[in-house]
Every structure is written in C-alpha cells, then in structure tokens.
PyMOL Python script that loads the backbone (N, CA, C, O; Angstrom):
from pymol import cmd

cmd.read_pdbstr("""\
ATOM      1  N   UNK A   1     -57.231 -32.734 -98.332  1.00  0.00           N
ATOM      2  CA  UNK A   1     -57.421 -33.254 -97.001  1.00  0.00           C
ATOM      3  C   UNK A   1     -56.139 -33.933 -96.511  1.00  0.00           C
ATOM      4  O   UNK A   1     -55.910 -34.007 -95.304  1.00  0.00           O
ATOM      5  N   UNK A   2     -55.366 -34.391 -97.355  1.00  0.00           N
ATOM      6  CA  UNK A   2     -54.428 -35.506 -96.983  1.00  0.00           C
ATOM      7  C   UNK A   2     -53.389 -34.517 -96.682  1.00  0.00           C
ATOM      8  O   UNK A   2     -52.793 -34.616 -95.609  1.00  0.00           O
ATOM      9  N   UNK A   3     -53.084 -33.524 -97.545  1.00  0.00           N
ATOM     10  CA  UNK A   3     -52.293 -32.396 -97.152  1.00  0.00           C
ATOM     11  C   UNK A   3     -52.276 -31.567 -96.151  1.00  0.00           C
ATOM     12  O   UNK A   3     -51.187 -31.175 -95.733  1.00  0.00           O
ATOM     13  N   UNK A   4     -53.797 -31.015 -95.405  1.00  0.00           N
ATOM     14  CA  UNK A   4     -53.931 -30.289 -94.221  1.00  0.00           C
ATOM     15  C   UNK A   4     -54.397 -30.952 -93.215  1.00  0.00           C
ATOM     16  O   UNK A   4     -54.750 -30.315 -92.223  1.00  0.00           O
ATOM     17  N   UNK A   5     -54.499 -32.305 -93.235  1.00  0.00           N
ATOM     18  CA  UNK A   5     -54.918 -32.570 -92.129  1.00  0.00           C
ATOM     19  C   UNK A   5     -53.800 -33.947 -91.761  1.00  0.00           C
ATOM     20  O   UNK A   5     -52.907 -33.744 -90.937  1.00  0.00           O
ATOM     21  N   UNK A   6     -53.903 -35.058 -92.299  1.00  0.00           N
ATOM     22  CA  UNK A   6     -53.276 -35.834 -92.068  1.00  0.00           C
ATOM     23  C   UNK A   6     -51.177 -35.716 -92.358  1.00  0.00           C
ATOM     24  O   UNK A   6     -50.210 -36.207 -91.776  1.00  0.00           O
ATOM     25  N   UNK A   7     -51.300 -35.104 -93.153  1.00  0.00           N
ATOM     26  CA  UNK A   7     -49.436 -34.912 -93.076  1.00  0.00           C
ATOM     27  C   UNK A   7     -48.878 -34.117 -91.938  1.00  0.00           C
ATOM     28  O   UNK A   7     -47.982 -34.609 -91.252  1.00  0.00           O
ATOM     29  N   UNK A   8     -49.568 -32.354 -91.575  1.00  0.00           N
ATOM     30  CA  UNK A   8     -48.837 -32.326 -90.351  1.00  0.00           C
ATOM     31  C   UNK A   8     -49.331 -32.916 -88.745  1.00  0.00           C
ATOM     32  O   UNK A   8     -48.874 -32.443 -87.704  1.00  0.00           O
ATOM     33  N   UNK A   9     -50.640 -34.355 -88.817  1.00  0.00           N
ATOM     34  CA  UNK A   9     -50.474 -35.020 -87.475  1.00  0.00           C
ATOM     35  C   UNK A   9     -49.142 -36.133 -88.031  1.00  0.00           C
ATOM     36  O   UNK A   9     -48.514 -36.480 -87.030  1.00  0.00           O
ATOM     37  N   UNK A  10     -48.761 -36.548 -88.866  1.00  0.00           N
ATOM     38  CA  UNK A  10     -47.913 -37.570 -88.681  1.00  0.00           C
ATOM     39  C   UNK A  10     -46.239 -36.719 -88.775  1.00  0.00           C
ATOM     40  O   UNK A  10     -45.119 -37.209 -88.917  1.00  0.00           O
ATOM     41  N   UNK A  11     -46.584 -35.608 -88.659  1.00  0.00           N
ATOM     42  CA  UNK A  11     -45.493 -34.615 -88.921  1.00  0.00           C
ATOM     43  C   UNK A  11     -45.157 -34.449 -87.277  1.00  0.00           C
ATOM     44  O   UNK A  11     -44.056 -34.665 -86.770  1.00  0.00           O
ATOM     45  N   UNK A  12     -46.182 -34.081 -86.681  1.00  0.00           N
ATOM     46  CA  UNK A  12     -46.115 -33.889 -85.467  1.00  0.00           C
ATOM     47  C   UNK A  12     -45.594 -35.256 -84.434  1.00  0.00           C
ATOM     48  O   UNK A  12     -44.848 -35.249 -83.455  1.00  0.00           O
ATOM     49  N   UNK A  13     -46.282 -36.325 -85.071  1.00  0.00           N
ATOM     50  CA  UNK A  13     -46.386 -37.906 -84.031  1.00  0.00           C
ATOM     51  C   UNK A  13     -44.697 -37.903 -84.339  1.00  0.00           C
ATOM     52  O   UNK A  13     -44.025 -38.127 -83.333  1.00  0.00           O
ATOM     53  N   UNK A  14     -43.897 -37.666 -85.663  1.00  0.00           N
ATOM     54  CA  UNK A  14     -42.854 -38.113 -85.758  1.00  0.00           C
ATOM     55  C   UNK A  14     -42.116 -37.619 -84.350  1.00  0.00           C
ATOM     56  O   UNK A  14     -41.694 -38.183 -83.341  1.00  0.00           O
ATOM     57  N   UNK A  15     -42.196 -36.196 -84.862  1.00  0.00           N
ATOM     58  CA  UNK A  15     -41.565 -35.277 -83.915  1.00  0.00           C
ATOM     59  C   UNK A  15     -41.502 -35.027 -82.555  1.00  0.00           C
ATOM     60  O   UNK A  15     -40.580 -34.527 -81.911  1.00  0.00           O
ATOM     61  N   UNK A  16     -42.875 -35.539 -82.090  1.00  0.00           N
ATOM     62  CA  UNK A  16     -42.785 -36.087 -80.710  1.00  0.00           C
ATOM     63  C   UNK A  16     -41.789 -37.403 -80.306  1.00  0.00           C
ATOM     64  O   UNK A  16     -41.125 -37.472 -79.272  1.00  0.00           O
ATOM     65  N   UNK A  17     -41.857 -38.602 -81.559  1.00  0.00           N
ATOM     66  CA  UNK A  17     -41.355 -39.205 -80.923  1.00  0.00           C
ATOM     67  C   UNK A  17     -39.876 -39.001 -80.997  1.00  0.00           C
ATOM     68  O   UNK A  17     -39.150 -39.119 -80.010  1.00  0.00           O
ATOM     69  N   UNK A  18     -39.556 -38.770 -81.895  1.00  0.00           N
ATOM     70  CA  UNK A  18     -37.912 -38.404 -81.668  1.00  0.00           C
ATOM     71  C   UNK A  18     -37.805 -36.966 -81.046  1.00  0.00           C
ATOM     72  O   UNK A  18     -36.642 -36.620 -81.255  1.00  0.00           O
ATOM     73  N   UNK A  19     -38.375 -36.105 -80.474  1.00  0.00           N
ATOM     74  CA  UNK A  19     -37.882 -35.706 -78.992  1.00  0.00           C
ATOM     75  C   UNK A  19     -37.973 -36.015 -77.816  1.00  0.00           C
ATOM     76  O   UNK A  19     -37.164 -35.656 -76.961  1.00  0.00           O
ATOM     77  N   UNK A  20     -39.057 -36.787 -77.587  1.00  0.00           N
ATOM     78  CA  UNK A  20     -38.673 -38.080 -76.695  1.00  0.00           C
ATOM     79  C   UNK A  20     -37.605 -39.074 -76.352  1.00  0.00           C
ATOM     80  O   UNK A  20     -37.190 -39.407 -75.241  1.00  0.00           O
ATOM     81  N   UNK A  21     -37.263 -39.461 -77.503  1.00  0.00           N
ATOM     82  CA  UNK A  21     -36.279 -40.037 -77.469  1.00  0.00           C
ATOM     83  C   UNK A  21     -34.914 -39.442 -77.023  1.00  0.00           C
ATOM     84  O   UNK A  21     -34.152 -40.174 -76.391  1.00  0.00           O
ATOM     85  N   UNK A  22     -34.565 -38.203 -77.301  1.00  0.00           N
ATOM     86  CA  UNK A  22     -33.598 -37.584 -77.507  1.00  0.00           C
ATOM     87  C   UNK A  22     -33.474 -37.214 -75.796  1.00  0.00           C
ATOM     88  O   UNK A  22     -32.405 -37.257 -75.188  1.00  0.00           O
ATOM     89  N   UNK A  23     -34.874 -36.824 -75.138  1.00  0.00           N
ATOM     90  CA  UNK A  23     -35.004 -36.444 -74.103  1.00  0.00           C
ATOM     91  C   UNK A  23     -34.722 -37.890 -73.344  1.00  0.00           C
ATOM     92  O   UNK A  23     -33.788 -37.868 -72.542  1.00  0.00           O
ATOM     93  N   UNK A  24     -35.372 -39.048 -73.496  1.00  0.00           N
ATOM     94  CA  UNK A  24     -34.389 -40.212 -73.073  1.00  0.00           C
ATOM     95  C   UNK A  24     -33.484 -39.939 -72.828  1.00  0.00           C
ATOM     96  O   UNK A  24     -33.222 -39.387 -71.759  1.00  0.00           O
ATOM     97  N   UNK A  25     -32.500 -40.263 -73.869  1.00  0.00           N
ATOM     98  CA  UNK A  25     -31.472 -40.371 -73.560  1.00  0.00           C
ATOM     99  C   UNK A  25     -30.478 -39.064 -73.189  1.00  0.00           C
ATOM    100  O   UNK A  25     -29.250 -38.978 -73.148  1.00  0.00           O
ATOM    101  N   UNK A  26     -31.309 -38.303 -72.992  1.00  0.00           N
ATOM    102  CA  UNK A  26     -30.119 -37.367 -72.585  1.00  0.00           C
ATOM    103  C   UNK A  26     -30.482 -37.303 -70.865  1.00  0.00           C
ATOM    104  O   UNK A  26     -29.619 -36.843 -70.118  1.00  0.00           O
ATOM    105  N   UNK A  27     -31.734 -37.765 -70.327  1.00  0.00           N
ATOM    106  CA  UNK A  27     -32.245 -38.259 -69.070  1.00  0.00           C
ATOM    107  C   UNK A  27     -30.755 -39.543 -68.804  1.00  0.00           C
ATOM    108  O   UNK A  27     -29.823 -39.492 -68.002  1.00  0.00           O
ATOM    109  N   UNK A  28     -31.028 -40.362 -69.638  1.00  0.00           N
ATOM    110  CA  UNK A  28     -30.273 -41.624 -69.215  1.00  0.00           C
ATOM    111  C   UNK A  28     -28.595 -41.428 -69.097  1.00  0.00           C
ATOM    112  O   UNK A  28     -27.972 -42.029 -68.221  1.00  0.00           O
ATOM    113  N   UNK A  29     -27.951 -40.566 -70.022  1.00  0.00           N
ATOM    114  CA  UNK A  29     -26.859 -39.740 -69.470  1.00  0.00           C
ATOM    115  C   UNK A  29     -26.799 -39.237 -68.317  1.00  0.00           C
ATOM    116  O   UNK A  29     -25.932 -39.647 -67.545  1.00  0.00           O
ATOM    117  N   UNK A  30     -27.771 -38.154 -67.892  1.00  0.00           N
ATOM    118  CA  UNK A  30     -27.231 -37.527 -66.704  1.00  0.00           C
ATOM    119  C   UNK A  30     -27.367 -38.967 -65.688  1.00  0.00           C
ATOM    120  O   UNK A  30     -26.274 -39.384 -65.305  1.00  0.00           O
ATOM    121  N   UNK A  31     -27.993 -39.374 -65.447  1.00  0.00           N
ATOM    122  CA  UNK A  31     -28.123 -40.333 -64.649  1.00  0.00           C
ATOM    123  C   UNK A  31     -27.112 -41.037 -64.741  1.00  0.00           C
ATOM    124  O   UNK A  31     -26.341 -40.780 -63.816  1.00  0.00           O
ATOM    125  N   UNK A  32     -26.698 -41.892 -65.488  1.00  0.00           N
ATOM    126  CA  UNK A  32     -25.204 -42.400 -65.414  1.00  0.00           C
ATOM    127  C   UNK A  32     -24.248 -41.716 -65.200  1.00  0.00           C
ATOM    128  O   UNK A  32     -23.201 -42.185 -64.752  1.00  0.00           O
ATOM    129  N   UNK A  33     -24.442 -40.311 -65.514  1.00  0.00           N
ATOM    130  CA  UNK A  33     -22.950 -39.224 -64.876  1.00  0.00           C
ATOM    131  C   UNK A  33     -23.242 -39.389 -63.104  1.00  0.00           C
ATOM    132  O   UNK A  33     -22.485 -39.905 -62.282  1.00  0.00           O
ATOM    133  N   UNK A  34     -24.586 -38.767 -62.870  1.00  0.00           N
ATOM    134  CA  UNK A  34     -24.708 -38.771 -61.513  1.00  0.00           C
ATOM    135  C   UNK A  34     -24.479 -40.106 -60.508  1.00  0.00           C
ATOM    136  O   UNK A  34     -24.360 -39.906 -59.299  1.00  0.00           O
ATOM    137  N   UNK A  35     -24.429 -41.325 -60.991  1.00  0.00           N
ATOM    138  CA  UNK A  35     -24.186 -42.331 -60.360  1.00  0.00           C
ATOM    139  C   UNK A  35     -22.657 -42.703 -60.190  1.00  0.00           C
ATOM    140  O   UNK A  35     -22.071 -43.239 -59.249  1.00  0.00           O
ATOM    141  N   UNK A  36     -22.170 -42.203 -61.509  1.00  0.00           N
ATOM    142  CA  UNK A  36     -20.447 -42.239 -61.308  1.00  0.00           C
ATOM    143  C   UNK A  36     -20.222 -41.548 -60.030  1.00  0.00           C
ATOM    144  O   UNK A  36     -19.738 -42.075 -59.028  1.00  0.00           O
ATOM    145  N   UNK A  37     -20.617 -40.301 -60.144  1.00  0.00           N
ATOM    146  CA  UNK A  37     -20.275 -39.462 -59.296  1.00  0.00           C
ATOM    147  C   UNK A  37     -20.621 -39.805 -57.544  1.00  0.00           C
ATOM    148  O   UNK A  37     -20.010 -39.491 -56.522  1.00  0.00           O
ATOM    149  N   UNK A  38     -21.639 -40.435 -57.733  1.00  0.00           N
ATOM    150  CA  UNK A  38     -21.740 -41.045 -56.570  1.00  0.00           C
ATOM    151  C   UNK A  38     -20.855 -42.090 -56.174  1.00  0.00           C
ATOM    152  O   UNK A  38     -20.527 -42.234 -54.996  1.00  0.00           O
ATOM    153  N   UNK A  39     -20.489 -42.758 -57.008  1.00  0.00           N
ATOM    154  CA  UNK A  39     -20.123 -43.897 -56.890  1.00  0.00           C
ATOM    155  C   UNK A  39     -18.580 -43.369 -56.218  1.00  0.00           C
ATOM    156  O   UNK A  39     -18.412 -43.880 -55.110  1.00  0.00           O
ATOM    157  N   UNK A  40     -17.674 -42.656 -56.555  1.00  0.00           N
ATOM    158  CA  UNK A  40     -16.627 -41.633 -56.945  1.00  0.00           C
ATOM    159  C   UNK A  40     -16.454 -41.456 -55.002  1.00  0.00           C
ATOM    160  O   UNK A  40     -15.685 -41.996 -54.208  1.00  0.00           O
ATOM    161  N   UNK A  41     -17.745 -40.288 -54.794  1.00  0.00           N
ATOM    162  CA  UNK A  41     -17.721 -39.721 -53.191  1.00  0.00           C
ATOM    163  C   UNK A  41     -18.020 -41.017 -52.579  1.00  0.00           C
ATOM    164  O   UNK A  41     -17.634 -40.868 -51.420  1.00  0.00           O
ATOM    165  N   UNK A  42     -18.586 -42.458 -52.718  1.00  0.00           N
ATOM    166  CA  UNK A  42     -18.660 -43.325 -51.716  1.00  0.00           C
ATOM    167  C   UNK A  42     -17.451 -43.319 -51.500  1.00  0.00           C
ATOM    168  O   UNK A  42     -17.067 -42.947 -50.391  1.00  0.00           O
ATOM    169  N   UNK A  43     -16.573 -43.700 -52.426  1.00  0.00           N
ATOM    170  CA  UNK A  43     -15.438 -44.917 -52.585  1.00  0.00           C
ATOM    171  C   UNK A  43     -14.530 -43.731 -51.477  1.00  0.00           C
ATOM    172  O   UNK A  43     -14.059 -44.037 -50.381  1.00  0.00           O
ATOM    173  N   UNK A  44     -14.474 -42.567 -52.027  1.00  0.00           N
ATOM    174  CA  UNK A  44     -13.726 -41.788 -50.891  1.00  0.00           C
ATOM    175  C   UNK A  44     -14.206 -41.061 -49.542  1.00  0.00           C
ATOM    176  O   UNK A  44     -13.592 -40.180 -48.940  1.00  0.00           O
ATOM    177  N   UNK A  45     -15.340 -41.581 -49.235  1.00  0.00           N
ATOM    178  CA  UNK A  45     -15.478 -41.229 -48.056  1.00  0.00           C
ATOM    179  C   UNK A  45     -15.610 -43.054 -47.070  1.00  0.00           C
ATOM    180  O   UNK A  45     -15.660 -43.162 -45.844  1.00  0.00           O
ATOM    181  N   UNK A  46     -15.637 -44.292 -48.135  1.00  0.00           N
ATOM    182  CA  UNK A  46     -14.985 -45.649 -47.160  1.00  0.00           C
ATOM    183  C   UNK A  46     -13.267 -44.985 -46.953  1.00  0.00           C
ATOM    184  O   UNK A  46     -12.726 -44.886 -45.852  1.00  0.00           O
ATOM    185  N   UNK A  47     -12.713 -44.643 -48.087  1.00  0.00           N
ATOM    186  CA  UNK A  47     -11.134 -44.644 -47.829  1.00  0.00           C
ATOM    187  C   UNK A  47     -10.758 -43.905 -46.716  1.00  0.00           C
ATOM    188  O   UNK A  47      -9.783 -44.199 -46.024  1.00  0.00           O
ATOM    189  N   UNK A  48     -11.772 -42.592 -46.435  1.00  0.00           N
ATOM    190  CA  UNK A  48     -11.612 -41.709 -45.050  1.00  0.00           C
ATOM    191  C   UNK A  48     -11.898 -42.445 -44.052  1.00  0.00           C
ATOM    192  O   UNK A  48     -11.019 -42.308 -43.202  1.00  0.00           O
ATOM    193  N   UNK A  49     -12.799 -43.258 -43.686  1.00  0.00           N
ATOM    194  CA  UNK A  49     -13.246 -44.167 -42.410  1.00  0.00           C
ATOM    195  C   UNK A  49     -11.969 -44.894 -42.443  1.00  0.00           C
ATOM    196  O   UNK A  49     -11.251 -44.894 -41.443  1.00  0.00           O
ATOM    197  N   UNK A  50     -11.558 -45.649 -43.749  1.00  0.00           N
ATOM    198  CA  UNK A  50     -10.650 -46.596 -43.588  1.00  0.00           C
ATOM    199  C   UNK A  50      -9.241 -45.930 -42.611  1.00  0.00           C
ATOM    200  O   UNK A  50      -8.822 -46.317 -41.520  1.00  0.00           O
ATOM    201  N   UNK A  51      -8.798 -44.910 -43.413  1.00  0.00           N
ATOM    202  CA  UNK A  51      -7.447 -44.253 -42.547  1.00  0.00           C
ATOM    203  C   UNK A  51      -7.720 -43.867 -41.231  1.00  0.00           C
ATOM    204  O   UNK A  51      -6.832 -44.171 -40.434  1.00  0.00           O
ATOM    205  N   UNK A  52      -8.964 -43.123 -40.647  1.00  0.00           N
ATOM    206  CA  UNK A  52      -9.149 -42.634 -39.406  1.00  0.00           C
ATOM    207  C   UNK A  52      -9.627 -43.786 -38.659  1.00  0.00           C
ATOM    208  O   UNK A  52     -10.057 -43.479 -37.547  1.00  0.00           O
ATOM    209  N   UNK A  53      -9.677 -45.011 -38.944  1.00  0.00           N
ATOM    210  CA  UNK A  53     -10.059 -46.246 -37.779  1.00  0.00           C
ATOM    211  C   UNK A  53      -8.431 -46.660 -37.922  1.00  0.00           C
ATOM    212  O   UNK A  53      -7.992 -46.680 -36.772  1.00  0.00           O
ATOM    213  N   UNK A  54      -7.874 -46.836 -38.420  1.00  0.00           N
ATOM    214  CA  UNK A  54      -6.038 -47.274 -38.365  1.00  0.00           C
ATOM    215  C   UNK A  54      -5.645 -46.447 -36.961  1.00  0.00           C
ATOM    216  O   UNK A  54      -4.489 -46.465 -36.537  1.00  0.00           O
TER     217      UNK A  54
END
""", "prot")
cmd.dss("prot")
cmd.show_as("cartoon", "prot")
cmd.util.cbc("prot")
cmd.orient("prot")
C-alpha cells in the first residue's frame, strides 16, 4: 500500500511544487525584464518631449 499508493501522491505533491516554483520564478523574470524595458521606452520618449519643447 505504502508503495502504490502513498509514494507516487507525495511523488507527485513534490513535483508540483517545484514546478511551481520554477514557473514562479521564471513568471517573476519576465516581469522584471518587461518593466526594465518599460522603464528604458519611458525614459526615452521624456528625452524626446524634452528636445522638441527646447
């Protein structure tokens, strides 16, 4: 019993949770890429307002 039933659910619970995790953080990467990147086109589209109001 301990062999077919209970080892592959805690086989499975592991495995969920560390692809979860993995899926975290690879969520929490893109998101910090995409905010650079935002951050990146603000900064140069103030510097365009800035030169065309001069």
């Amino acid at each position: 019993m301990i062999l077919f039933i209970i080892c592959p659910l805690l086989l499975f619970f592991a495995w969920n949770v560390w692809r979860r995790r993995r899926l975290d953080k690879a969520e929490a990467s893109r998101t910090a890429q995409l905010e650079a990147e935002l951050a990146v086109l603000k900064r140069e589209k103030d510097s365009r307002q800035e030169t065309v109001g001069k």
